[in-house]
C-alpha positions as CSV (number, residue, x, y, z in Angstrom):
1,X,31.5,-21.0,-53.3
2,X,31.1,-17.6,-54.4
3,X,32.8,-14.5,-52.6
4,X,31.5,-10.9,-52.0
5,X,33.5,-8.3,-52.0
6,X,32.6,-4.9,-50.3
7,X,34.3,-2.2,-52.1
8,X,35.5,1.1,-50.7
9,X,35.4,3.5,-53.4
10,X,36.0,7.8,-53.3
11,X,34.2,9.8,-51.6
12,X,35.2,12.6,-53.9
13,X,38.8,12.8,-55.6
14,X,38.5,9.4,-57.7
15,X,42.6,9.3,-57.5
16,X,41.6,8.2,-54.1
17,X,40.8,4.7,-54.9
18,X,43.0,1.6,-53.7
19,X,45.2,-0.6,-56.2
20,X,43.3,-2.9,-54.6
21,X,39.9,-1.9,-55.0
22,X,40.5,-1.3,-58.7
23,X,41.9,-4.8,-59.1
24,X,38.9,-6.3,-57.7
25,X,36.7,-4.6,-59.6
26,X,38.0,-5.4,-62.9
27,X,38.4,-9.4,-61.9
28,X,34.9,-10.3,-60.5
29,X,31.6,-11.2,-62.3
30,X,29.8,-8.3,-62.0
31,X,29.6,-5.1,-59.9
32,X,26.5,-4.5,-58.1
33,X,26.5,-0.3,-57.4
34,X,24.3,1.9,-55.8
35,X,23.9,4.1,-58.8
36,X,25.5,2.2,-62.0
37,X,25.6,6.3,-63.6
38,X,27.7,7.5,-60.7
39,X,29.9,4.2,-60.7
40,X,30.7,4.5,-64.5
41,X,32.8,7.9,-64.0
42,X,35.4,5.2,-62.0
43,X,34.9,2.4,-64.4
44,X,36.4,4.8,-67.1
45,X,38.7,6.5,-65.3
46,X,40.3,3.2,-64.4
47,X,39.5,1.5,-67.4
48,X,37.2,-1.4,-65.3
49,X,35.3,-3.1,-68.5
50,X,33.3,-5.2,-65.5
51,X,28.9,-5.2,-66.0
52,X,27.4,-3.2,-63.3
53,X,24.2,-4.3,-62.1
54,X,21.9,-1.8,-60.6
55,X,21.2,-2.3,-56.9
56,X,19.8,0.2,-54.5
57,X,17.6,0.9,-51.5
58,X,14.3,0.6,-54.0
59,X,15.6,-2.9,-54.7
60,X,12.5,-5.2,-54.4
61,X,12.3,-8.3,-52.1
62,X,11.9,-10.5,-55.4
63,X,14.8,-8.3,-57.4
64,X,17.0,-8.8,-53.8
65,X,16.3,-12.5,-53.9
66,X,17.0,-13.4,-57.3
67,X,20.8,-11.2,-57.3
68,X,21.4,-13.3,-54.2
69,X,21.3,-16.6,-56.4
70,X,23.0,-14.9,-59.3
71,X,25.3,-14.4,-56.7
72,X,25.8,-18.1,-55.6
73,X,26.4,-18.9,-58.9
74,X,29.0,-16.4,-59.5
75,X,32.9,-17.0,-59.1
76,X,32.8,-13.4,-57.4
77,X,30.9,-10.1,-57.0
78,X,31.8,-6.8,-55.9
79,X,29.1,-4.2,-54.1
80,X,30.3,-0.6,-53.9
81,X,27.9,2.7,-53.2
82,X,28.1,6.2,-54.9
83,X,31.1,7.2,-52.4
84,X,32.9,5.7,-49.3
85,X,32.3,2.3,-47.8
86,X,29.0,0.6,-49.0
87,X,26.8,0.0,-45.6
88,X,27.6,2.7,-43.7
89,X,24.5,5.1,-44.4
90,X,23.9,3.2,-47.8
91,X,21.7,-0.1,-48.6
92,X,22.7,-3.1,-48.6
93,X,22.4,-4.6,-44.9
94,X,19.4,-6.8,-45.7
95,X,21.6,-8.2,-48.7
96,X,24.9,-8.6,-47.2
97,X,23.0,-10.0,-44.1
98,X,20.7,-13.0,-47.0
99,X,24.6,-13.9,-48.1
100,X,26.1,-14.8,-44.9
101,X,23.3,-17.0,-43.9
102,X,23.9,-18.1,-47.4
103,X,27.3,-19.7,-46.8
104,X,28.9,-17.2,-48.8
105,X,32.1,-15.2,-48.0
106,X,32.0,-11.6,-47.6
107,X,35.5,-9.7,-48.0
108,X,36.0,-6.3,-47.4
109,X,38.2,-4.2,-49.7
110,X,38.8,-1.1,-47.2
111,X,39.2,2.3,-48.2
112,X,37.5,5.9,-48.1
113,X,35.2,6.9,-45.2
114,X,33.7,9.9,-44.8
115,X,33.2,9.1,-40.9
116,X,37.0,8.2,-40.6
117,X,38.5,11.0,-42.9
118,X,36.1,13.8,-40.4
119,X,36.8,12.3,-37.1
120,X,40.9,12.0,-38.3
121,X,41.0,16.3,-38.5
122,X,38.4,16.9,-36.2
123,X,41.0,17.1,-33.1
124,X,38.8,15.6,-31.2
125,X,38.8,12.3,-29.3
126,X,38.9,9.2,-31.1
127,X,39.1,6.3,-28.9
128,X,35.2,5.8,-28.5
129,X,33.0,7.7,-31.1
130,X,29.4,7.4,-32.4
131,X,28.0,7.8,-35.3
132,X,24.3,8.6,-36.3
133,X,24.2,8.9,-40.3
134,X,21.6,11.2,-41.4
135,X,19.8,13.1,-38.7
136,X,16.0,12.0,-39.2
137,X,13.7,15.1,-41.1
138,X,10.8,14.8,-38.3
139,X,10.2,11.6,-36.0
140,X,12.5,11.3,-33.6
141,X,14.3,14.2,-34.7
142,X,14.7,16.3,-31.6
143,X,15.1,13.2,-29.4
144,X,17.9,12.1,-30.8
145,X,19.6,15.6,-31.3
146,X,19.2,15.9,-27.5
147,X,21.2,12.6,-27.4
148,X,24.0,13.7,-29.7
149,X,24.1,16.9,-27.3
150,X,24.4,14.9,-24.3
151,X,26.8,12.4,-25.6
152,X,30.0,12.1,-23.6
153,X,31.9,10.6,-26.7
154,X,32.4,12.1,-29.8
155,X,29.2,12.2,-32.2
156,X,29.4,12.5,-36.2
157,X,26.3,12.6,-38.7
158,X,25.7,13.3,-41.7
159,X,23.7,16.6,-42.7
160,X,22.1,17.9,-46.0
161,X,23.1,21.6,-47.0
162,X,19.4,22.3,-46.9
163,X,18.5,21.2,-43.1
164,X,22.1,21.9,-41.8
165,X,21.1,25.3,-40.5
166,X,18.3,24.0,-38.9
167,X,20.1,21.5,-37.3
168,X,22.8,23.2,-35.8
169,X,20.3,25.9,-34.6
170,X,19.0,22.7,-32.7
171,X,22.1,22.1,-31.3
172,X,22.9,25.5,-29.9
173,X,19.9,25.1,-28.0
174,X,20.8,21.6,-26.7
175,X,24.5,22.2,-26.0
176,X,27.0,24.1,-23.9
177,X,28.1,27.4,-25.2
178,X,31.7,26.1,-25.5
179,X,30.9,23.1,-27.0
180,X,33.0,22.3,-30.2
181,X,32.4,21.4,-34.1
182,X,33.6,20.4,-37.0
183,X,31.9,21.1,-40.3
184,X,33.6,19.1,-42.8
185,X,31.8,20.3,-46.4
186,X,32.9,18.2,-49.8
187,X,35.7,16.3,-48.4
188,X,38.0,15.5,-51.0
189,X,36.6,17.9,-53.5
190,X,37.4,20.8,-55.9
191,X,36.0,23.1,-52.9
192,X,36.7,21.0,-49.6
193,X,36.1,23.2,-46.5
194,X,36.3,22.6,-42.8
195,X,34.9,24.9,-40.3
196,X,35.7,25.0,-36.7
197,X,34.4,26.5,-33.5
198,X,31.7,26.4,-31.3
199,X,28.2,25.1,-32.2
200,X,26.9,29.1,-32.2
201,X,29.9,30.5,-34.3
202,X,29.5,27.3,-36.8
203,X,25.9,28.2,-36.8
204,X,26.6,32.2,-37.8
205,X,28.8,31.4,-40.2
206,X,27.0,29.6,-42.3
207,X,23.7,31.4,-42.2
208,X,26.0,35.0,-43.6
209,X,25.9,32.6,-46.7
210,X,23.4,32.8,-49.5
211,X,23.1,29.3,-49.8
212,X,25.0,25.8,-48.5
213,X,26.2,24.0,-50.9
214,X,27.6,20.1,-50.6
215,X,27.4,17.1,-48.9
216,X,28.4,17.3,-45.0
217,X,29.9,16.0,-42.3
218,X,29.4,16.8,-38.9
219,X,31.5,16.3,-36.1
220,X,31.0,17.6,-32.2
221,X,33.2,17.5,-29.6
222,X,31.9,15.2,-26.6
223,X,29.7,17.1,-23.9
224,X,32.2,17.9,-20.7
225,X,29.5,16.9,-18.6
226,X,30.8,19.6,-16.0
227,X,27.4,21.4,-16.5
228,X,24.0,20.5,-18.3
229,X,25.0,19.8,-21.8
């Protein structure tokens, strides 16, 4: 029976890749990767001679079905995204989910998160956290940024550089004025920032900016619920 391993891979700085992960990857069939362009920078960097095999969230239902019987009759696969843990905010789900009811053994290989490296230097509580991926453009937008404000546990999401102003402007409206957040910008990276504060100072900070650049993280402090959050 065939085995499926879900890869961790960096989110950022590729020396932060497991021995483990890199051993897996160069011993099983094929690698299926979110982007096979973006996976190839590890593959040489580590030497992994393994075939990736394209496989993304424009997968079709045929395309998903027929790499889940190329999977069967595999020894062992790997499935890794552009960065971090594949699953969390990436596709896969619907694939991982055909596999199990398939019979088939799915292993993870643990590693980078971008979730788990901003809530570790946030500073804020840890013990019961949730986590929203990417903030929806329109539908359901404001609803759920009302429920991230009036969360009494820690809430992280991801943000693009181009809606992050936006967002947080949101927030300054839905939150207390002490309420606390972390910004973590290109974790791991050449130009890895945090910024901390409140939501309003966060908020002025990056608007002095002529433009945001890099992926983000977004981490906020849990509502006190001593007054309307």
């Amino acid at each position: 029976m065939a085995t499926l391993y879900v890869v961790a891979t960096p989110i950022g700085n590729l020396s932060d890749i497991t021995f483990r992960a890199v051993e897996t990857l160069k011993i099983v069939d094929f690698v299926l990767a979110e982007d096979t362009r973006h996976s190839a920078k590890i593959f040489s960097r580590y030497d992994i001679q393994t075939k990736l095999v394209p496989f993304h969230s424009h997968t079709s239902e045929g395309r998903l079905k027929k790499i889940v019987e190329e999977v069967k009759n595999a020894e062992s696969v790997a499935l890794v995204s552009d960065a971090g843990t594949p699953l969390v905010s990436d596709p896969g789900v619907l694939f991982v989910s055909a596999l199990i009811k398939e019979g088939i053994d799915v292993v993870p290989i643990p590693g980078p998160s971008a979730v788990i490296s901003a809530l570790s230097v946030s500073g804020f509580p840890s013990h019961q956290f949730t986590f929203y991926g990417f903030i929806p453009h329109k539908k359901k937008r404001v609803t759920i940024l009302r429920e991230i404000a009036a969360s009494p546990k820690t809430a992280i999401f991801y943000e693009s550089p181009h809606r992050i102003l936006k967002t947080l402007a949101q927030l300054v409206d839905y939150c207390e004025e002490t309420r606390q957040v972390v910004i973590g910008r290109e974790m791991t990276k050449k130009f890895e920032e945090y910024l901390r504060g409140t939501v309003h100072d966060v908020s002025e900070e990056l608007a002095k900016r002529d433009k945001v650049k890099g992926e983000i993280t977004v981490v906020l402090s849990p509502c006190s619920n001593k007054k309307p959050c």
